[in-house]
C-alpha positions as CSV (number, residue, x, y, z in Angstrom):
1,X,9.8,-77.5,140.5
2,X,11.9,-79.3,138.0
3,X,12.5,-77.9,134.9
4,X,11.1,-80.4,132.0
5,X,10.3,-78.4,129.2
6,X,8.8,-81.1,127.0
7,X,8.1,-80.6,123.1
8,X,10.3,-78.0,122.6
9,X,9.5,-76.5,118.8
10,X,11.3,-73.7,116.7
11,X,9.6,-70.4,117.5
12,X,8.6,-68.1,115.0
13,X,7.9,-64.7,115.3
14,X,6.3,-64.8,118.8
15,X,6.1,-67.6,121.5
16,X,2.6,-68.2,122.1
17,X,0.1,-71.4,122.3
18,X,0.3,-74.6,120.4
19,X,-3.2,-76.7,119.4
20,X,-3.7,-80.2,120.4
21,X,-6.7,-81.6,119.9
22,X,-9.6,-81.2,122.4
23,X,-13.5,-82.3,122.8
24,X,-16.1,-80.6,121.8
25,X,-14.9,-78.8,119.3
26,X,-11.8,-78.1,116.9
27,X,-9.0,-76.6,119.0
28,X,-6.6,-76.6,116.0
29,X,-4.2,-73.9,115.0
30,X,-0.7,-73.2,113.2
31,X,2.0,-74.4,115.2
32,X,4.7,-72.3,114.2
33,X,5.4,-70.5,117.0
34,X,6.7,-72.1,120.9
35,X,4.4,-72.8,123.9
36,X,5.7,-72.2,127.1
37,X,8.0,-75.0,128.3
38,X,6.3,-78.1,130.8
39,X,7.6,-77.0,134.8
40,X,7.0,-79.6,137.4
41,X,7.0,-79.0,140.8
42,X,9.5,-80.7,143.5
43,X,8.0,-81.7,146.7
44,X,7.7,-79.1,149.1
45,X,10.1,-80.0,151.5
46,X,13.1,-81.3,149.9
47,X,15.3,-84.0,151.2
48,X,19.1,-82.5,152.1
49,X,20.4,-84.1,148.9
50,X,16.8,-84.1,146.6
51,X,17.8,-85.6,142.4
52,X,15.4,-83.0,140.7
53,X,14.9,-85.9,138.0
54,X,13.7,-88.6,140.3
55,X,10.4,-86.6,141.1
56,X,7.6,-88.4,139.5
57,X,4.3,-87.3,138.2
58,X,2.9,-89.4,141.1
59,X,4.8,-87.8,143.7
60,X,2.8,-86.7,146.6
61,X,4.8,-83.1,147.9
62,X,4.7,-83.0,151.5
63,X,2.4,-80.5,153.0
64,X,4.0,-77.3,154.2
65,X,2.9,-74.7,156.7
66,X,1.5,-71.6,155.4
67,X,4.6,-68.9,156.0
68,X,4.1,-65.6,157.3
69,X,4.3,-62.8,155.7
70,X,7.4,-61.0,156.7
71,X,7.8,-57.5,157.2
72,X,7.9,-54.7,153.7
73,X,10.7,-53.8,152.7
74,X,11.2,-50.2,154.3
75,X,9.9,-47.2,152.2
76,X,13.7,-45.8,151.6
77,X,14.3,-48.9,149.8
78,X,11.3,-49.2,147.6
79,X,11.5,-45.1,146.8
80,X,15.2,-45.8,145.0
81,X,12.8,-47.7,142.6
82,X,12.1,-45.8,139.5
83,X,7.9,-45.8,139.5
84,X,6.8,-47.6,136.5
85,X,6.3,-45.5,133.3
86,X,2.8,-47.8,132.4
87,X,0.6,-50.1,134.6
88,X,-0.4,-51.5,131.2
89,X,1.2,-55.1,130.0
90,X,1.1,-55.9,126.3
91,X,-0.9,-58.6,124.6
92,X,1.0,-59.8,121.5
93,X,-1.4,-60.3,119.2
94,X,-0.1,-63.6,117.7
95,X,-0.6,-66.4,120.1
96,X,-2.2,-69.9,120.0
97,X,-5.2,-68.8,122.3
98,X,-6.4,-66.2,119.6
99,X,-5.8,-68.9,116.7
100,X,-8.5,-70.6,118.4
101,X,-10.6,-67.9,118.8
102,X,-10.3,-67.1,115.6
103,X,-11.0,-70.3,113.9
104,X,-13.5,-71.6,116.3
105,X,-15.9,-68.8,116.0
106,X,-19.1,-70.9,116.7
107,X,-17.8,-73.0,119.3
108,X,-19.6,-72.3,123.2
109,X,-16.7,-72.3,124.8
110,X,-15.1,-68.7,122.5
111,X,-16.9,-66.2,124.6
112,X,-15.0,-67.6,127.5
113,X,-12.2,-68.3,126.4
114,X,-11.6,-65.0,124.9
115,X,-12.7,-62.3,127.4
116,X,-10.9,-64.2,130.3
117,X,-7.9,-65.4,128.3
118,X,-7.4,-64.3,125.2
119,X,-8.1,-60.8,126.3
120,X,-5.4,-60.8,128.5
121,X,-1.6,-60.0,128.4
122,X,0.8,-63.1,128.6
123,X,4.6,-63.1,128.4
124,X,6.4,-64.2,125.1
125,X,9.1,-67.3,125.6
126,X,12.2,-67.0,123.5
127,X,12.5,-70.7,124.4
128,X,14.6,-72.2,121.3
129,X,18.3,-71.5,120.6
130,X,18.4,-69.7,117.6
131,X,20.8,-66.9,117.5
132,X,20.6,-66.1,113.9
133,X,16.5,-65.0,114.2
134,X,16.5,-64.2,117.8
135,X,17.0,-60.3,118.0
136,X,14.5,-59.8,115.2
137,X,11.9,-61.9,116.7
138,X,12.6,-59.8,120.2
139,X,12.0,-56.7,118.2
140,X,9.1,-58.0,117.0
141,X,8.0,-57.9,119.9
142,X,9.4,-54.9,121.9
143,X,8.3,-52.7,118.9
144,X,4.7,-53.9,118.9
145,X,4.8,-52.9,122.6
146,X,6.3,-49.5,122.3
147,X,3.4,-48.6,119.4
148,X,0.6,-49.1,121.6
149,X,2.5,-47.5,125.0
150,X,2.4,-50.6,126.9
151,X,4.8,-53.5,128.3
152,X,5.8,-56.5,127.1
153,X,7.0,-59.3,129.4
154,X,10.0,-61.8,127.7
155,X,11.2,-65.1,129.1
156,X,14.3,-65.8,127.7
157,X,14.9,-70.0,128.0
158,X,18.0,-70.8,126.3
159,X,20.4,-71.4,129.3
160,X,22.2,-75.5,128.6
161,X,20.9,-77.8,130.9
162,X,17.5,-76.2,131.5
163,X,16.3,-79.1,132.9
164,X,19.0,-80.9,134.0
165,X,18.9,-83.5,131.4
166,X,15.1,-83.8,131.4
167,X,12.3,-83.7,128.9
168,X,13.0,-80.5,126.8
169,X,16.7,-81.5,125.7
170,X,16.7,-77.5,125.1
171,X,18.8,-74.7,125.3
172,X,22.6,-73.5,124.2
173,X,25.2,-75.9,123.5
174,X,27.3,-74.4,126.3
175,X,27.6,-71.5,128.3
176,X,29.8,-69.3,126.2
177,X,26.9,-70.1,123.0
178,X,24.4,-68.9,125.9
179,X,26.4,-65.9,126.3
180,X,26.6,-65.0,122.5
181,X,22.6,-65.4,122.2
182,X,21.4,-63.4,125.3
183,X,23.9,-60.8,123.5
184,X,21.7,-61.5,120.5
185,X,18.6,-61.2,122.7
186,X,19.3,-58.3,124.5
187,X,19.6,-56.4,121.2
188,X,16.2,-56.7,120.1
189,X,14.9,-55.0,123.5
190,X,14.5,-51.5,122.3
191,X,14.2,-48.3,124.7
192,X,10.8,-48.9,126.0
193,X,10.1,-50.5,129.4
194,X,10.0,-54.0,129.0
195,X,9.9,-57.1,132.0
196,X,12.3,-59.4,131.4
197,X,12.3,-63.1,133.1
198,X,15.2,-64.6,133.1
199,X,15.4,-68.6,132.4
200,X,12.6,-69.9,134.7
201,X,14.6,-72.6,137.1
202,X,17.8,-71.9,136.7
203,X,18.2,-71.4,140.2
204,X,16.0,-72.4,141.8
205,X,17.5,-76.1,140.0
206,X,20.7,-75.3,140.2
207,X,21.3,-78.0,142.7
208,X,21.3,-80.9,140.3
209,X,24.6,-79.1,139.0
210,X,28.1,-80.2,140.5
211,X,29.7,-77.1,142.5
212,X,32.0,-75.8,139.9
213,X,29.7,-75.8,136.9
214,X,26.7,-74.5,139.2
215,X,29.4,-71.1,139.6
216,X,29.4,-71.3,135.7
217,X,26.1,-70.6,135.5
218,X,25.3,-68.2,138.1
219,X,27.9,-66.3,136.3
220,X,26.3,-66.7,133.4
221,X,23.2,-65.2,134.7
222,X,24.3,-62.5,136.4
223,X,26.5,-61.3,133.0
224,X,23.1,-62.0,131.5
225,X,21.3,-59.3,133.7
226,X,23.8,-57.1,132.6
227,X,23.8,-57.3,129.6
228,X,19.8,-56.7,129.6
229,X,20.3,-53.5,131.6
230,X,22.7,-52.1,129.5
231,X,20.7,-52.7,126.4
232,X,18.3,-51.1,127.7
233,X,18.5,-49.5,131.0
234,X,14.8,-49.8,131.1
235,X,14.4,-52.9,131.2
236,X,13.5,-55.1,134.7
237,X,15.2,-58.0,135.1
238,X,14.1,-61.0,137.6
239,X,15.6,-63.9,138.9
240,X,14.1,-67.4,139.3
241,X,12.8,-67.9,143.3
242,X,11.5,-70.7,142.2
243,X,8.4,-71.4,145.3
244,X,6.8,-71.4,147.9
245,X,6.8,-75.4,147.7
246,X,10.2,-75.8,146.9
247,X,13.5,-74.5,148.6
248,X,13.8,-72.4,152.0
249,X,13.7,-68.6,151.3
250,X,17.3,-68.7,152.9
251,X,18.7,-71.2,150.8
252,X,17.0,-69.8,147.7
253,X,18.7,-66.0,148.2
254,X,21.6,-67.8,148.6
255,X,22.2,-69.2,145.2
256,X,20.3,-65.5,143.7
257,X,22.9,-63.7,145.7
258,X,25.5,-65.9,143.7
259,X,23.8,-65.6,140.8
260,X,23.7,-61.6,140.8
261,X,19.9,-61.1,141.4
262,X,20.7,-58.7,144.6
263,X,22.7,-56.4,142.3
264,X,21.6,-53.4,140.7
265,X,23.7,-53.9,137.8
266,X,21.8,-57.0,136.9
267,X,18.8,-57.5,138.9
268,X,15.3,-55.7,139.7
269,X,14.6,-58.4,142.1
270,X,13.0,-62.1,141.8
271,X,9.4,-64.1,140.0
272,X,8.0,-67.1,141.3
273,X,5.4,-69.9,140.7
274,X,6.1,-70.2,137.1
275,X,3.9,-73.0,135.8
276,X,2.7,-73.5,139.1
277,X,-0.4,-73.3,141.2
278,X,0.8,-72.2,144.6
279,X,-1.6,-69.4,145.8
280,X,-1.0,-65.6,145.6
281,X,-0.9,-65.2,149.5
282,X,1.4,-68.2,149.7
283,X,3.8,-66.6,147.1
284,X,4.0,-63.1,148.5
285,X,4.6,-64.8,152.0
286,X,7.1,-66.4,150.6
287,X,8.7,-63.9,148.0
288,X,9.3,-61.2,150.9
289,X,11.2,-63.9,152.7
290,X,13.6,-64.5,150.0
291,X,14.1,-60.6,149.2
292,X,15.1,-60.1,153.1
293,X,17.2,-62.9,152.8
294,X,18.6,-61.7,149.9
295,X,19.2,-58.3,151.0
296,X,19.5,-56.3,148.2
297,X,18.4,-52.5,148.6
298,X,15.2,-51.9,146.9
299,X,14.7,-55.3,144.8
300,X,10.8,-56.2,144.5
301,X,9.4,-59.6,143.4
302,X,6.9,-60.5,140.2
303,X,4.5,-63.9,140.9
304,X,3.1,-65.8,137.9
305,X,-0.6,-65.7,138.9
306,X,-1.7,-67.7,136.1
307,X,-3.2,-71.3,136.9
308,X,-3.3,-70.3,140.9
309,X,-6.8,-69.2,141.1
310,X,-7.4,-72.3,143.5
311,X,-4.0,-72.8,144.7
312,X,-1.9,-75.7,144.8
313,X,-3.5,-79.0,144.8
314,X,-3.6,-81.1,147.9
315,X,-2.3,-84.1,146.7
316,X,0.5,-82.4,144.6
317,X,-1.0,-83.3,141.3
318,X,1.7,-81.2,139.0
319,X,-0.4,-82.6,135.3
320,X,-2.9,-80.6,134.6
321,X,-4.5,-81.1,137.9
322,X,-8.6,-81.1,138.4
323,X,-10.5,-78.0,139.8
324,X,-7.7,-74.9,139.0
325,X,-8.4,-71.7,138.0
326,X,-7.3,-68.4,136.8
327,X,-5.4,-66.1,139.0
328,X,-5.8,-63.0,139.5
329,X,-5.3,-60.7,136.2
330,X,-1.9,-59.6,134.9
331,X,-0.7,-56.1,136.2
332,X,2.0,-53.6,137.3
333,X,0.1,-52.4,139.8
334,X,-0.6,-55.3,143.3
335,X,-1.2,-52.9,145.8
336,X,1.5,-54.9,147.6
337,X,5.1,-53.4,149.6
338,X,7.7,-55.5,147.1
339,X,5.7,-57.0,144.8
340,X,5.9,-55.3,141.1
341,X,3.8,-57.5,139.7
342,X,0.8,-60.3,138.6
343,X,2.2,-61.8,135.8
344,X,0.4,-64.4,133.4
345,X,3.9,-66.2,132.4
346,X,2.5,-69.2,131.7
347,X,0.2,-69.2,128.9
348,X,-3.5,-70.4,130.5
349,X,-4.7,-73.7,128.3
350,X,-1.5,-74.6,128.0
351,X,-1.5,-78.6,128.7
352,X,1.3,-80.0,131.0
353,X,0.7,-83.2,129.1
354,X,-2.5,-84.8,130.8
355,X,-5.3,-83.2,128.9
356,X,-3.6,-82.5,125.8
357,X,0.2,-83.0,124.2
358,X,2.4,-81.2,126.5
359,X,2.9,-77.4,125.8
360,X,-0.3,-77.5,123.6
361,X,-3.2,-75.1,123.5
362,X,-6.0,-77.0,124.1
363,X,-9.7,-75.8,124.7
364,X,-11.2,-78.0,126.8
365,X,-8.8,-77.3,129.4
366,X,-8.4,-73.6,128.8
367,X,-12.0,-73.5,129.4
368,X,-12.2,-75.2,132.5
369,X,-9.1,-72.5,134.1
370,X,-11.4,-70.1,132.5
371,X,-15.4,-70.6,133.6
């Protein structure tokens, strides 16, 4: 999954979902907040030496076998894990799916879209560099979740070369900026529980780095975990797995390791399938390979169940592909050895550029995840 965040806009008080224009109805709204960045896939088994930037949107991944699962982790490991204080995710209430529902309240497609999206909690991107704002806007959001008891889930997406020179031309200047803002960031987190995940692809791409400034950045994130924590101890912090499609579980805990996600100090484990379609089963599989590979004591994994309601497409259609559907509902409690969470990271209706201007809210595609 390359990271190209395309249409990259100031966020305001909240991330949420832009409007583009859809049939059937007006699915306009105020664009003044960000909508979750554009991830493509890479193909699912990667040449020795892959360029993340050559993958095209006609690029047919390779099919791979279904992994097994492998075993839990052991029940002394999970037991050092602090239980969650809520099973309850927060739902900011600014985003761009509830500015549709609330200026399109006579269109046939609101019921829908509001009890199966809108009513549902999404994570917030903090996906602009803006150090002067950004601690306010994080407490905007932290604070609303402590009122109501519940948890709010934050994707910081600020790292420099996000995408390795892709479509969102995003992020820091440089690492030491990066630094300065996740300082910035990490300040508006509050004392409540909160989920925090960190800079989808950073490295699970890392690859497309040279050696030396790869080790930048790990370092980088793992200084970035740390600071989170000790902002607020409370806090969980995950590390990009990337897929199931993408790198070998080996390989992946490999570059965590590096990048601090099997220590404590930084790390509560790994997500995966951000933006993606891969299927629940698929991700656990796959998740509880990386975590034994990474071997860190008691680390547990968080899966963006989003768009994956169908699973990945066969062809490896990555744009708004035909006949997906939601996942399975947002939640702290799976039911599953190592896996914290369902998360809804990226925000459903959100177009990848096909059916609507990429990173846009837009109805008509909403409504098909949704029905």
């Amino acid at each position: 999954m390359v990271a190209a965040a395309s249409v990259v806009v100031a966020i305001g008080t909240a991330a949420g979902l832009l409007s583009a224009a859809g049939d059937g109805g007006s699915d306009a709204a105020r664009p003044e907040v960000t909508g979750t960045p554009r991830l493509h896939p890479l193909p699912a088994v990667p040449s020795a030496s892959p360029s993340p930037t050559s993958a095209s949107p006609s690029a047919t991944p390779a099919k791979k076998p279904r992994a097994k699962a492998s075993p839990s982790p052991s029940p002394t490991a999970r037991e050092r894990r602090a239980a969650p204080a809520s099973t309850r995710l927060y739902r900011h209430p600014e985003s761009r799916v509830l500015d549709w529902v609330r200026a399109n309240p006579d269109d046939p497609r609101r019921a829908v879209i509001e009890s199966r999206i809108g009513a549902q909690p999404a994570a917030v991107w903090f996906a602009d560099y803006s150090p002067d704002t950004v601690t306010a806007r994080v407490r905007s959001v932290t604070s609303g979740g402590a009122a109501r008891g519940r948890v709010p889930v934050l994707v910081p997406y600020a790292i420099p070369d996000r995408d390795c020179g892709g479509h969102s031309q995003g992020g820091a200047p440089d690492l030491d900026a990066y630094d300065r803002w996740i300082d910035r960031f990490a300040a508006g987190l509050g004392s409540g529980e909160v989920v925090v995940v960190l800079e989808p692809d950073s490295v699970a791409q890392a690859e497309c780095l040279s050696a030396g400034a790869r080790a930048d950045r790990f370092a980088s994130l793992a200084r970035a975990g740390r600071v989170v924590k000790q902002a607020n101890p409370r806090a969980r912090v995950y590390f990009d797995a990337g897929h199931s499609g993408w790198h070998p579980p080996a390989r992946q805990a490999t570059w965590l390791r590096q990048a601090g996600a099997a220590s404590a100090a930084s790390s509560d484990g790994i997500f995966s399938n951000v933006s993606n379609f891969h299927s629940t089963a698929d991700e656990i599989a796959y998740d509880r390979r990386v975590l034994d590979a990474l071997g860190g004591s008691g680390l547990g994994a968080v899966i963006d169940t989003s768009r994956n309601g169908a699973g990945a497409p066969a062809d490896g259609e990555w744009c708004d592909p035909a006949g997906r559907k939601l996942g399975r509902a947002p939640t702290l409690d799976t039911g599953e050895a190592g896996i914290d969470a369902y998360l809804w990271v990226k925000l459903p209706g959100e177009s990848d550029g096909c059916r609507g201007t990429p990173g846009t809210f837009t109805a008509s595609y909403a409504y098909d995840l949704a029905r």
